[in-house]
N, C-alpha and C positions, 0 to 999 in steps of 0.2 A: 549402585554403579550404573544401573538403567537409566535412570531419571540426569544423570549425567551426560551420558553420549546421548540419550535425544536430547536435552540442551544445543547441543554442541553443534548436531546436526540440522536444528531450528538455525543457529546461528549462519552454519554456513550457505544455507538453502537461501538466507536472507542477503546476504550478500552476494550471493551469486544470482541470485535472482534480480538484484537492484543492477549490478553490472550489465546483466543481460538485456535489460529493460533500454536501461542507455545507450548499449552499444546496437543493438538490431529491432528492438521493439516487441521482442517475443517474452511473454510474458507467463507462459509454462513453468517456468522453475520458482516464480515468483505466485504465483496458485498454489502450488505445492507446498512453497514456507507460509501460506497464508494458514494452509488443511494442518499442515502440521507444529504451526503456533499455536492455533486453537486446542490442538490436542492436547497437547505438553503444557498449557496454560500459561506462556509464553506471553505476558500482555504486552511488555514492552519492543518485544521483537513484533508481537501482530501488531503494536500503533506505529512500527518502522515500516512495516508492511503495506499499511493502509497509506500512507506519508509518500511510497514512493510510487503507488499506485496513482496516488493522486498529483504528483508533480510530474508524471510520466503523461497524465491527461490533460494536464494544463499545456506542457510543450506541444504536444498534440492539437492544441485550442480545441477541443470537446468542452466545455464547459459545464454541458448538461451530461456531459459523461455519465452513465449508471454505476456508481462502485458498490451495489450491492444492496446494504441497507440504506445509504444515505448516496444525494448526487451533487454535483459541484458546482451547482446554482449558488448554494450558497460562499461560495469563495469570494465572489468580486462582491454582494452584498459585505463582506465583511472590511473588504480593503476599503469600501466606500462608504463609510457611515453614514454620510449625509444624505446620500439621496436613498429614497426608503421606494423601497415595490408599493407599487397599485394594487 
């Protein structure tokens, strides 16, 4: 029954954290369902997580944003195949 409500509670933290994200740019509750996907082993809610962290940085035009282990250099190399980094 454990392993249920923290589900549930990932879930919600993820949604409200994406909300929040949109509506004011605070991104505190959206940390929070990142610490607490990991925990619960949550993949698909933590690649929602990482998903909105990084469409929250792109509106922002950060590009080179830091999201942690990886940064978002690589996004326009990906839209742009053709033209290849130096």
């Amino acid at each position: 029954m454990r392993a249920r409500s923290d589900r549930l509670r990932a879930q919600a933290l993820v949604r409200l954290g994406g909300h929040r994200v949109l509506m004011n740019g605070g991104e505190q509750i959206l940390s929070l369902a990142r610490v607490d996907t990991q925990r619960t082993g949550a993949v698909t809610l933590h690649c929602a997580v990482g998903s909105v962290r990084t469409m929250h940085a792109i509106l922002r035009c950060e590009w080179r944003a830091n999201l942690g282990d990886r940064s978002l250099f690589s996004v326009p190399i990906r839209l742009r195949p053709d033209e290849r980094p130096a």
